[in-house]
N, C-alpha and C positions, 0 to 999 in steps of 0.2 A: 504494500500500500504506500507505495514511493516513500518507504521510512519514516512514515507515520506511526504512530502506536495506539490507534483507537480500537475502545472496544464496544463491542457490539453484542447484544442480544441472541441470544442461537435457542432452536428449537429443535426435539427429537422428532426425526423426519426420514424415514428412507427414502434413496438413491441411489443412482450408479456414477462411480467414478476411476479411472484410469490413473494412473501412475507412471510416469517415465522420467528416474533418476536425471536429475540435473547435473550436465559435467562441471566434478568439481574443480575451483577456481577460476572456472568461467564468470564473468558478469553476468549480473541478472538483467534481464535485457528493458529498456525505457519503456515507456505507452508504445512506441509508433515500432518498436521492434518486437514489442510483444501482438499488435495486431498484426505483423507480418507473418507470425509465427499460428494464426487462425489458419485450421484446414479450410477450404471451401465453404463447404455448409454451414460452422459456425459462422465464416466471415457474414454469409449471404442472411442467417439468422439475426445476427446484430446489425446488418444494414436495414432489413424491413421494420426491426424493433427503434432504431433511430426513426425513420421514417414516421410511424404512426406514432411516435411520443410527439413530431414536432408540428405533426397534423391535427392531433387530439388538444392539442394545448392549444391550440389556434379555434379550434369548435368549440371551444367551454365558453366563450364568449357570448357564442349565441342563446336568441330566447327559449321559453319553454318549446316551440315549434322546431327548432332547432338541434332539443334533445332527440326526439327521435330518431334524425340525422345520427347523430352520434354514438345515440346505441345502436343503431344496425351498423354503425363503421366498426364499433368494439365488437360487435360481433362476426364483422367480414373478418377481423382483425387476428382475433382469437380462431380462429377456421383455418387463416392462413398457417399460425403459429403452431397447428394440430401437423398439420400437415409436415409441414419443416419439420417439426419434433419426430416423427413416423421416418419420416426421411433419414436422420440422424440416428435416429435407433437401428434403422438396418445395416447400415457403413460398419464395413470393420473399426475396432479403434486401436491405437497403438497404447501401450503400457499393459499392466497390471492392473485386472479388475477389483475394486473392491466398493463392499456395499457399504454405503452413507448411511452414520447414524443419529447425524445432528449436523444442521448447518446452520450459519448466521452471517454477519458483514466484516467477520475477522480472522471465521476462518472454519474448518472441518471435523467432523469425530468421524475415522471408518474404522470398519471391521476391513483387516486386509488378512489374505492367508499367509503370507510373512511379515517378522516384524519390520519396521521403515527404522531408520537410522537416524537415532537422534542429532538433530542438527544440520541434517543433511535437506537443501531444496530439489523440489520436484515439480517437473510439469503436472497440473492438476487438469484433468478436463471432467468437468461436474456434467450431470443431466438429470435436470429435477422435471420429471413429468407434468406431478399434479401443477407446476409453477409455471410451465412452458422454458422454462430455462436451461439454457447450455450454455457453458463459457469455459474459458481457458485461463490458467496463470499460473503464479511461480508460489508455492507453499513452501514451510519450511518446518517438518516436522518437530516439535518439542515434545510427546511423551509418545513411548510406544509400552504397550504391557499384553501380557497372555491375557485372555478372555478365558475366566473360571471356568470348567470342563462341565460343573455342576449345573450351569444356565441349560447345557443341552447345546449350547455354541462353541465352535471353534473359529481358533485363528486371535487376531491381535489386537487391540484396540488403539488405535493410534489417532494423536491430534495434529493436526496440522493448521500451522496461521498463515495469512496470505504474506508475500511478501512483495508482489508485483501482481497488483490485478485492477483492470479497467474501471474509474470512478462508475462509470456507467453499470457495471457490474456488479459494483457494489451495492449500489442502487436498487438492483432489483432483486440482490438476495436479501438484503434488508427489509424491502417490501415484500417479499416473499417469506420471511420468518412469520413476519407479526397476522399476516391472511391466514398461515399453515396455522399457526395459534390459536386465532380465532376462531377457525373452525373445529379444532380439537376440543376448545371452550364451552363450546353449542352444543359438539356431541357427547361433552361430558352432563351439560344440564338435560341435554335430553334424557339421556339414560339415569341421571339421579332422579329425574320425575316420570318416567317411567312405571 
C-alpha cells in the first residue's frame, strides 16, 4: 500500500487465491508497473469497473426519473461483471491455490496446503465471487501456523498484508468487507428470530 501502514477492517469470507513467490530482492514494482503486471482479463475487468464508477457518479445527479436510469445501468453493470467473473474463473491461473479465509483493505487470512514464508512477498491474485472482484498485488506474508488436525482441516493458516496494491482496489475490498458483513448480520437476525 505504497508504504502506508493503514488498517482496515476484515471479514471471515471464503475465496480463491493464487500465490506466486516474489523474486527475492527484486523491487516491489510502483502503480503503473504493477498494472503492467495484470493478465488480460483482470486488466479488461478493472477497465469496465473504472468505466461504470465514473458513469455512475455522473447519474447520481439526476432526479427521481432518473433513478430508474441508473438502476437498470447497475444492473447492465452487474450482468457485465457476472460474466467477466465466469470468464476469469475458467482461465488457468498461475501460483498456488489457496482458499481465503478472511479479507479486508490491508490484507488476507488463507488456508494454503504449505506453509508461506515468513517475511517473504508474493504475487496475490484474489477472486471474491459473491463481491464480483479480482485483482492483483504484492503481499507480504507475516504469520504462517498449522491448522489444528482436530477442526477436521488441513494445511496452514497464513496472513498476509498488502504491500503494493491499486488505491482503487483497495476501495473495493473495503466496500466489499462491510456489504459481506452486513449480510452475515441479517442472516444472523434472521435465524435468531427464526
Amino acid at each position: 500500500m505504497n508504504g502506508e501502514s493503514n488498517s482496515y477492517f476484515s471479514v471471515k469470507h471464503s475465496f480463491s487465491a493464487y500465490l506466486v513467490p516474489w523474486q527475492e530482492g527484486q523491487a516491489l514494482p510502483s502503480d503503473n508497473e504493477l498494472k503492467a503486471l495484470l493478465p488480460t482479463g483482470l486488466k479488461l475487468i478493472s477497465e469496465v469497473k473504472a468505466m461504470e464508477a465514473s458513469c455512475l457518479l455522473q447519474l447520481r445527479n439526476l432526479d427521481d426519473e432518473g433513478r430508474t436510469v441508473v438502476d437498470y445501468l447497475k444492473l447492465q453493470s452487474k450482468k457485465i461483471d457476472l460474466v467477466l467473473q465466469y470468464v476469469l474463473e475458467q482461465q488457468s491461473h498461475e501460483g498456488e491455490k489457496c482458499e481465503g479465509e478472511s479479507f479486508g483493505g490491508s490484507g488476507v487470512r488463507l488456508i494454503c496446503p504449505s506453509p508461506l514464508q515468513v517475511g517473504r512477498h508474493y504475487r496475490l491474485t484474489l477472486h471474491i465471487k459473491e463481491a464480483l472482484i479480482s485483482l492483483l498485488c504484492i503481499a507480504q506474508c507475516v504469520a504462517a501456523s498449522p491448522i489444528d488436525a482436530q477442526t477436521g482441516a488441513s494445511g496452514y493458516l497464513c496472513a498476509l498484508e498488502f504491500s503494493q496494491i491499486l488505491d482503487e482496489d483497495v476501495e473495493q475490498l473495503v466496500k466489499a468487507s462491510l456489504n459481506i458483513q452486513q449480510k452475515q448480520l441479517q442472516e444472523r437476525k434472521k435465524a435468531k428470530n427464526a
